[in-house]
C-alpha positions, 0 to 999 in steps of 0.5 A: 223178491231178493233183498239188498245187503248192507255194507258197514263200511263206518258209519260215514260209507253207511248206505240205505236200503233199496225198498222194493216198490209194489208195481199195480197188475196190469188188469188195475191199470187198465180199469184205472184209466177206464175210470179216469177216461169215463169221468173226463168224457162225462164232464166234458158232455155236462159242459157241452150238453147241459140240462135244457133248463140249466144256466151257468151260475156265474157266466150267465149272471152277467151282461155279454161284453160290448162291442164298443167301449164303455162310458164311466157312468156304464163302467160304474153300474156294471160293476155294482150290478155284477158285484150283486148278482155275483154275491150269494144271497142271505140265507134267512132262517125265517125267509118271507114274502113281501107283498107290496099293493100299489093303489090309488086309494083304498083296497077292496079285497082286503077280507079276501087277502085276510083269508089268504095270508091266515093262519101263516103269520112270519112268513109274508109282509106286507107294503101299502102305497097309496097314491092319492088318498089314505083311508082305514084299512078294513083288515087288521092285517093291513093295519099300520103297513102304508107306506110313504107314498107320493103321487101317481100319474098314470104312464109317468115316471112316477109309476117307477117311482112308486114301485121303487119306494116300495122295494127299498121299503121291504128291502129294510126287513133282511128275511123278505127274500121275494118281492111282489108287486100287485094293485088293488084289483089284484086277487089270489088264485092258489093258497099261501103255501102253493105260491110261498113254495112256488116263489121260494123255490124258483131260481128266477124271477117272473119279469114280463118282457119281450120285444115287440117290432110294432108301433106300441113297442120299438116305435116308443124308444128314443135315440135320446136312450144312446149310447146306454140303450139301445133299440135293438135291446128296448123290451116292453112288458107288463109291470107286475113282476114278481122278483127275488132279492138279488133283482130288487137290489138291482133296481135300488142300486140303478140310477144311470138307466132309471135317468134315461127312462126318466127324461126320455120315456114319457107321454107326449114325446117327440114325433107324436110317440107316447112311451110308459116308463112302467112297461119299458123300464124293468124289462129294459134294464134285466134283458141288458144286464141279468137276461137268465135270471128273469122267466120272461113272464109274469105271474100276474094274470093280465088279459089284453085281448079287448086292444085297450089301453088297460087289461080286461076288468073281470065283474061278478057275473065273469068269475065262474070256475072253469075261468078260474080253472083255466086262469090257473092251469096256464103253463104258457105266457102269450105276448101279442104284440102291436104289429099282431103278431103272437110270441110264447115263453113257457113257464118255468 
């Protein structure tokens, strides 16, 4: 290595020192760049490949752009929904469940739901509506938890109305983090803290919803829904929904599509066509406006296979323990629509 003189020439023709530069050995640059190469392919093949159960945190929050221009009412909802689903949630140090019981007048499974919330105090809340008649709770635990409630009809916006009433009643308590609506004859089939670990840990929320071609399904939208919805985008589905914070939000803060299902989803419509709010609203709104976020099933189990107009009463004599085995162990959700024909999600 030669180094460089310096001429004093005064202090004026004063010049520096040439520092000798380290260059890296060839073998170094060549692993250089095998590094940086590996990174860039791996990246790229995340973003092409991803995980099968991966969704993207942001793009997939949010509704796909229309092909058509927006009304102002539309623009306005988008734009509060996005900021919602789009806003981290609130980190609770003491996150809880809120269970909200829709019935019509006393529960009968009070005791039992007692040993189900027992010994796990500070972790669960609880809401009662009571739609047509209050009576004294048998359980202490239920004690104090009615809500103010109005009445229900059976089919009728009023339905949504109740559910409604209840999220924006548990949405008061900040550390409520998940939300589950469940009747009267609701029971539980696993311990507290396998669904508390379940429900807290999913990314999702359990939204029944599916399309369904048949006369029970499309044939109950209304053009009357244009242009906010269309049918290619009404969705039905069972209405016990179990859903996080985010979701609730949504429902709160949503008034334009709650009007349309309001005038124009009801018993008794034009044509002969009988459409049930409780089963078209919810799966409607989120397959428009948060489709990744909700798991397409419930975590309710409902049995439709009698083809009535309300699910499968189990009695006494039905509650053996391979039922209760089976009910638990189903990993798959079926959808039987009215055209009979059969769909499937996996639970996730």
């Amino acid at each position: 290595m030669k180094w460089y003189q310096v001429w004093k020439l005064g202090f004026g023709d004063m010049k520096g020192v040439t520092v000798p530069r380290t260059r890296a050995s060839p073998r170094r640059r060549i692993w250089i760049s095998v590094v940086v190469i590996f990174i860039a392919i791996t990246v790229l093949w995340a973003y092409l490949y991803p995980p099968q159960d991966y969704t993207y945190p942001v793009r997939d929050w949010f509704p796909s752009e229309p092909t058509r221009e927006l009304t102002d009412a539309e623009t306005a909802a988008r734009v509060v929904f996005r900021q919602i689903l789009s806003t981290p949630p609130f980190i609770s140090r003491n996150p809880k469940i809120a269970f909200m019981f829709l019935t019509p007048g006393k529960l009968p499974f009070e005791k039992l739901w007692e040993l189900f919330f027992k010994g796990h105090e500070g972790r669960y809340t609880i809401y009662v509506h009571a739609s047509r008649e209050k009576h004294e709770h048998v359980s202490p635990i239920f004690v104090g938890r009615d809500i103010h409630s109005e009445k229900v009809g059976w089919g009728m916006i009023t339905m949504v109305d109740a559910e409604r009433r209840l999220l924006a009643k548990a949405l008061e308590d900040i550390d409520n983090q998940h939300f589950v609506l469940l009747s009267d004859s609701c029971v539980p089939l696993h311990n507290f803290d396998y669904v508390y670990d379940f429900l807290m840990g999913s990314r999702h929320s359990f939204l029944d919803c599916f399309h369904d071609p048949g006369p029970h399904g499309v044939y109950r939208y209304s053009k009357n829904m244009l242009p906010e919805v269309r049918e290619s985008e009404f969705r039905k589905g069972s209405q016990w929904f179990s859903m996080k914070r985010q979701h609730a939000m949504v429902v709160i803060a949503d008034s334009l599509y709650y009007s349309k299902f309001r005038l124009y989803c009801r018993p008794g419509m034009e044509e002969g066509r009988n459409c049930y709010a409780d089963e078209h609203y919810l799966p409607t709104l989120f397959h428009m406006m948060d489709p990744a976020g909700i798991a397409n099933w419930s975590v309710t189990y409902v049995d439709w296979s009698e083809g009535k107009w309300h699910p499968r009463s189990f009695r006494a004599k039905d509650v053996t323990y391979e039922r209760l085995k089976n009910m638990t162990s189903i990993d798959v959700s079926y959808h039987i629509t009215s055209d009979e024909k059969v769909s499937s999600s996996r639970a996730i």
